[in-house]
C-alpha positions in Angstrom: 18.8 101.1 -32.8 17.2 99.1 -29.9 18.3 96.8 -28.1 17.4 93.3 -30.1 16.4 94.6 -32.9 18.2 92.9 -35.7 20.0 95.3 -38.5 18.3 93.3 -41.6 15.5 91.8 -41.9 14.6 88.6 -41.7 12.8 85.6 -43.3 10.2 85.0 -40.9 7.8 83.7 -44.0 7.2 80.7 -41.9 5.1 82.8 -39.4 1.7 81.0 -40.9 -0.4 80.4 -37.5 -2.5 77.5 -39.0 -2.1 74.4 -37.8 1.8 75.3 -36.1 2.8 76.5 -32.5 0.9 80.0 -32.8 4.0 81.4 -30.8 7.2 80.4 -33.3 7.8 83.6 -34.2 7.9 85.1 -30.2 11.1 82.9 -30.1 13.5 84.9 -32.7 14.6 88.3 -31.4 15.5 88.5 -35.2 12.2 88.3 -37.1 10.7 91.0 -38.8 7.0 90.1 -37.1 8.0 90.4 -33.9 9.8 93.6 -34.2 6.8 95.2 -35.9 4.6 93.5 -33.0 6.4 95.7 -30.3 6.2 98.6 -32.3 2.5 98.8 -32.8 1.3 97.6 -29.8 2.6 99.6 -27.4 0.7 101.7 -25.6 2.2 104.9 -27.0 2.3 104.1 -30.4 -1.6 102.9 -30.4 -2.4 106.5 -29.1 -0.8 108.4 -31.4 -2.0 106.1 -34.0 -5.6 107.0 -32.6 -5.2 110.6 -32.7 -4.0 110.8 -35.8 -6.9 109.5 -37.2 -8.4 112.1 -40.1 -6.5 114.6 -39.0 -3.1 116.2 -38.3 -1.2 117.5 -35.4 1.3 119.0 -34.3 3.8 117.6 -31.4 3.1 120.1 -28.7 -0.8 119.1 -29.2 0.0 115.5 -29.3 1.6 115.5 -26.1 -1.1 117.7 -24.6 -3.4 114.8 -25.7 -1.6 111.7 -24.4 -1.5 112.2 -20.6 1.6 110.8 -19.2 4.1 110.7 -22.1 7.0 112.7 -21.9 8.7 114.4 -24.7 11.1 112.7 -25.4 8.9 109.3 -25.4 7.0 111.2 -27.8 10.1 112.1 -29.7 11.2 108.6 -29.5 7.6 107.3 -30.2 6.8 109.3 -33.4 10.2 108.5 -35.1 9.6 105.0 -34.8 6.1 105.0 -36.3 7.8 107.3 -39.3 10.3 104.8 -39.8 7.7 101.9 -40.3 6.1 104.0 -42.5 2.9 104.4 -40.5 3.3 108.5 -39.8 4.4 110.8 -42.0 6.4 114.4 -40.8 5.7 117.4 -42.7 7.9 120.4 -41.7 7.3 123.6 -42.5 10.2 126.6 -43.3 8.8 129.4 -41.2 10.4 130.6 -38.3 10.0 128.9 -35.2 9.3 126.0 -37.6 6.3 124.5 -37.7 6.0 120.5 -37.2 2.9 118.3 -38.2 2.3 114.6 -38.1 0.0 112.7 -39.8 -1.2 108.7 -40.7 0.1 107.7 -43.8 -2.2 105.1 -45.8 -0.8 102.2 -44.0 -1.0 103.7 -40.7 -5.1 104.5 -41.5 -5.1 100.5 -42.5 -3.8 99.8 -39.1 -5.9 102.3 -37.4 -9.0 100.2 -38.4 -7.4 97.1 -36.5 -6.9 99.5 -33.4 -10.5 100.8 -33.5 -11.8 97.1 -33.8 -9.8 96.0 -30.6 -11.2 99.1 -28.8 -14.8 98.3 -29.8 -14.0 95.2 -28.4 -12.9 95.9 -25.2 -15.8 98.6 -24.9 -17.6 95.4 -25.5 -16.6 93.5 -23.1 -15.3 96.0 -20.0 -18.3 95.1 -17.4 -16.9 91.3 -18.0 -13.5 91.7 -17.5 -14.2 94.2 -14.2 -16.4 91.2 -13.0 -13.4 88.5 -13.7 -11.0 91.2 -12.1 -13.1 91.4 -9.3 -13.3 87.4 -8.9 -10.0 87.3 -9.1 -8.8 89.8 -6.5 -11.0 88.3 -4.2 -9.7 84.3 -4.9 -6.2 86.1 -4.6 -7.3 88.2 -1.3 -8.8 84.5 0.5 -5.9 82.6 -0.6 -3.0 85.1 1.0 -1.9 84.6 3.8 -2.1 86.9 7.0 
């Protein structure tokens, strides 16, 4: 189990963002929300989330795919997303055994959230290069030398 991640779960039914402080929930290590939160939104789990989509692969191709990741990250990585019920793991009795992953239904409803925040930053990549760009240079003027 990680590190502040609570053994039961949680009432966190007061999470409603509407008119309350949009970041209650950041506040209790032991909310269900939050814990979900760092799962999906790491960089890891969004990429294998995207590669899984409409299709199925096997681990040695996944990490092939996801530059950087090592296997046990990937190990770690794809137990987690089984866990929450987003991947599924089909093994198969032949010899060496064969391994596939795959999105389950929920996982494919979050994929559609994922694609949307990557159409979205397609989108929008020249203006966040240009407010980089501003920035660095504010940042470059003000140092010292």
């Amino acid at each position: 189990m990680e590190e502040g991640t609570s053994k039961s779960p949680s009432n966190c039914a007061d999470t409603d963002l509407g008119d309350s402080d949009p970041f209650q929930w950041d506040r209790r290590e032991d909310c269900e929300v939050r814990q979900i939160l760092d799962r999906v939104a790491d960089k890891w789990s969004l990429l294998v989330i995207a590669l899984l989509e409409r299709r199925t692969l096997r681990f040695t191709e996944l990490r092939n795919k996801i530059d950087g990741i090592s296997q046990r990250m990937l190990s770690v990585t794809l137990r987690q997303l089984e866990r929450d019920g987003l991947v599924e793991r089909t093994v198969y009795p032949v010899v060496p055994p064969r391994v596939e992953y795959a999105l389950t239904p929920l996982g494919a409803t979050l994929h559609t959230t994922i694609q949307a925040l990557v159409t979205w930053t397609e989108e929008h990549q020249d203006e966040i290069a240009a407010a980089r760009a501003s920035y660095d240079r504010r940042a470059a003027a003000e140092t010292p030398v």
